[in-house]
C-alpha positions in Angstrom: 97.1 86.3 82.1 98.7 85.7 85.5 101.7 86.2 86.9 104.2 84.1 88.6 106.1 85.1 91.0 108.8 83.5 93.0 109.3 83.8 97.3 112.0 83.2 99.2 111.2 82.1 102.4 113.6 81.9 105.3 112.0 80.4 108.2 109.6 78.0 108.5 106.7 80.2 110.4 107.5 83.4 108.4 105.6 82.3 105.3 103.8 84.7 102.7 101.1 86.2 105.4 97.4 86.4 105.0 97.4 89.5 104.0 99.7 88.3 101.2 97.7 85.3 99.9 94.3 86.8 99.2 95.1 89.8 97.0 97.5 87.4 95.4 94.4 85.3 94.4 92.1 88.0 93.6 95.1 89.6 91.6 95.7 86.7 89.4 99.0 85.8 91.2 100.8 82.7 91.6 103.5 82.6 94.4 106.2 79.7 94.0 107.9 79.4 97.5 111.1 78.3 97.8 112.3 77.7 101.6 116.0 78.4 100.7 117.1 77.0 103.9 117.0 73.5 101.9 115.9 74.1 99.0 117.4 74.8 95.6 116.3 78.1 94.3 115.4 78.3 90.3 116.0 80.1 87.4 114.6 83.9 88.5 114.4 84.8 84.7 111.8 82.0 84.7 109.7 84.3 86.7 107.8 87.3 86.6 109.4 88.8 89.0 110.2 87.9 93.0 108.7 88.7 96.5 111.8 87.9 99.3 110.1 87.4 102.8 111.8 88.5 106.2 113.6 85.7 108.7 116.4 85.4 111.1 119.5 85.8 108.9 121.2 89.0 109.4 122.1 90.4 105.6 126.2 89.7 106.7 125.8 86.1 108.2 127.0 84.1 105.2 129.0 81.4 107.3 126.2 81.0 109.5 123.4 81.0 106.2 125.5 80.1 103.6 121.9 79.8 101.5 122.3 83.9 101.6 125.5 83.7 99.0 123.0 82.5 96.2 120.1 84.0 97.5 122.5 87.5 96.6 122.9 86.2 93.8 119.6 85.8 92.8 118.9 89.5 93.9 121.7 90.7 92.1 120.3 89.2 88.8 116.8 90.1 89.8 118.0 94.0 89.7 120.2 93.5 86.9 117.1 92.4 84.6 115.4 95.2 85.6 112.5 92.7 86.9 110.1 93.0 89.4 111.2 92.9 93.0 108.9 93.4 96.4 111.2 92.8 99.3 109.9 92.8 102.9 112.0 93.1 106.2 115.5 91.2 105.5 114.1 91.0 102.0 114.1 95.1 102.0 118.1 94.7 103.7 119.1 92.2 101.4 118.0 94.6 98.2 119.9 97.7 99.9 122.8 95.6 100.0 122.6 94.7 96.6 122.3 98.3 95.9 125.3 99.7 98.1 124.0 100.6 101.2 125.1 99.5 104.7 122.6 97.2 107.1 123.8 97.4 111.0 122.2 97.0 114.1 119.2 99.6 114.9 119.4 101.8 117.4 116.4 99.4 119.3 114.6 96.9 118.1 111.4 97.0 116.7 108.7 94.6 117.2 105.3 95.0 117.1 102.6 97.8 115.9 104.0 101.2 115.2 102.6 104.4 112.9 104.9 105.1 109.9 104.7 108.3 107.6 105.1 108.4 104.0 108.2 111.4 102.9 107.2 113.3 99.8 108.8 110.9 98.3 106.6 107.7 99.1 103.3 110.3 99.0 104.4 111.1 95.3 105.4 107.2 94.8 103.0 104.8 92.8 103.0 102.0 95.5 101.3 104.1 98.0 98.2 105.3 95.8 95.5 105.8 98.3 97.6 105.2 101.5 97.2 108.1 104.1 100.2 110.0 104.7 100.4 107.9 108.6 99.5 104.2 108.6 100.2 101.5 110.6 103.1 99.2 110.2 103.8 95.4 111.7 107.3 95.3 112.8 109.6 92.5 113.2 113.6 93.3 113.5 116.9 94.5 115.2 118.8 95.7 112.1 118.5 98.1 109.6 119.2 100.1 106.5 121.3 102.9 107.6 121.9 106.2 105.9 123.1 107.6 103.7 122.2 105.6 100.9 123.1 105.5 97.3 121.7 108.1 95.1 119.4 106.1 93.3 117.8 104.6 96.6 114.8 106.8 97.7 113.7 106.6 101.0 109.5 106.4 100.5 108.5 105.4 104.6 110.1 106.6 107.8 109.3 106.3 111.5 110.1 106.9 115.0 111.3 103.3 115.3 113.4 103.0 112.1 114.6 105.9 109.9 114.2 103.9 106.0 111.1 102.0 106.2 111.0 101.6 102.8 112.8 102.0 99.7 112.5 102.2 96.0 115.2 103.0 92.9 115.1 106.4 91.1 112.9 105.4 87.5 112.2 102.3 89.2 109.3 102.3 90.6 108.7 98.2 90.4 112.0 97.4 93.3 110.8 97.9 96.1 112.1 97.3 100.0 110.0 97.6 102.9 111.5 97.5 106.5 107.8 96.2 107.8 105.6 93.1 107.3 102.3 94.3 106.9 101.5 90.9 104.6 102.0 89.0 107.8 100.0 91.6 110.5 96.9 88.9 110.4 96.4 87.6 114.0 96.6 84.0 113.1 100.2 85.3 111.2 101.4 87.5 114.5 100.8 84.2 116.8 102.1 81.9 114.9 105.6 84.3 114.7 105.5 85.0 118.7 106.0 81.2 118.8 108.1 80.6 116.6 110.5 83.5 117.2 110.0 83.1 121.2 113.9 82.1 121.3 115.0 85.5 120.2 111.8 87.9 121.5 112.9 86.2 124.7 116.4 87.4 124.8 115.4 91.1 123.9 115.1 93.5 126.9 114.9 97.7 126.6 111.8 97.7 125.9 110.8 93.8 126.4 108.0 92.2 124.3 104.5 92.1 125.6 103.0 89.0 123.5 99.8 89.8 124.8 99.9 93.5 123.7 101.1 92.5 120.3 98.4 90.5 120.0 96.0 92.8 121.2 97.4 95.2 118.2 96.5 92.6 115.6 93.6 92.2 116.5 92.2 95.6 116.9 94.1 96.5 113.3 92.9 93.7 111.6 90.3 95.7 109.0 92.9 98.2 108.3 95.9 96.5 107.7 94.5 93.9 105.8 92.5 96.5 103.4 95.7 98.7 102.9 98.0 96.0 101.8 95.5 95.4 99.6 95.5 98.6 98.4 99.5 98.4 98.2 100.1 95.1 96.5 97.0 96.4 93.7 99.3 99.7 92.9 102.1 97.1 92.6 100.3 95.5 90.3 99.2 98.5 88.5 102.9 99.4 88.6 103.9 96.5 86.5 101.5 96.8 84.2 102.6 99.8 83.4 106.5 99.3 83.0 105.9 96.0 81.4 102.9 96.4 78.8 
């Protein structure tokens, strides 16, 4: 039987990647987008559970979003029914929130294609089944989840760029957070998001973005990233089968 799963989306060139999409289809998976930028969102406990996508929001800018005050909501509810949640950039700040932990500015941005290792934590966590210990991640922010965090948070992925690249809840191994966007590391995905993000890539210096390099990147970690998300969102599935048979 398949499952439905609700997106948030937050800008318009940040949809569900590539890299997204086609395990979603081979998996059985049905992703209802809502851009919440305009759009109302549902009932989550219509839903088997919900993916929230990254954007341009910072996790505090509720004047400036005001779609983020229910979009909290929604999060909040999501936790509190113990229900499925994959969060991915803002969507992995905006589930630490929930949680209790502070977001503030990084200590640099990070943009672009970095290697991030698993703690004993992630090695010993279902979601990263069959992942090497160092793997590639697709980066895409200026803020971040800053320690220390609350002590059901588990910190699962670090690197040199960020120090929480991904989280997970003590016994529950179906929320998740991750600080990168590997679902969206397909070249087509990376060129459509210098484009559209030019704005603020342009206004970011120490180091400055090389578009070309980026691309570059994508390209020559195509095979890789695109068969380890695979291998993610399958143990994510496998996950949820398990807490919910």
């Amino acid at each position: 039987m398949s499952k439905q799963f609700l997106v948030f989306q937050h800008m318009p060139w940040e949809r569900p990647g590539q890299y997204l999409i086609r395990p979603a289809g081979k998996f059985d998976v049905n992703l209802h987008i809502v851009e919440v930028w305009h759009q109302t969102i549902p009932d989550i406990s219509l839903y088997d559970g919900l993916i929230v996508l990254g954007g341009g929001p910072n996790v505090d800018q509720e004047d400036q979003f005001p779609f983020l005050i229910s979009e909290k909501v929604a999060i909040r509810q999501t936790i509190e029914l113990n229900m499925p949640y994959l969060g991915f950039c803002l969507g992995h700040q905006l589930l630490a929130d929930a949680l209790g932990a502070r977001i503030e500015p990084n200590f640099h941005h990070s943009i672009g294609f970095i290697k991030g290792r698993l703690t004993k934590n992630g090695l010993d966590h279902p979601l990263f089944y069959s992942i090497p210990g160092s793997f590639p991640l697709f980066k895409w922010h200026s803020q971040a989840v800053s320690q220390p965090l609350p002590k059901e948070v588990e910190v699962l992925a670090i690197s040199t760029d960020c120090e929480v690249e991904a989280i997970s809840v003590k016994d529950r191994p179906h929320i998740i957070g991750l600080q990168f966007d590997n679902q969206s590391a397909n070249y087509e995905d990376v060129e459509e998001w210098l484009e559209g993000d030019q704005g603020w890539l342009s206004s970011l210096t120490k180091p400055q973005i090389n578009p070309a390099s980026v691309l570059a990147d994508a390209r020559r970690l195509e095979g890789i990233m695109e068969d380890q998300f695979e291998i993610i969102f399958r143990n994510y599935m496998d996950i949820i089968s398990w807490t919910y048979k």
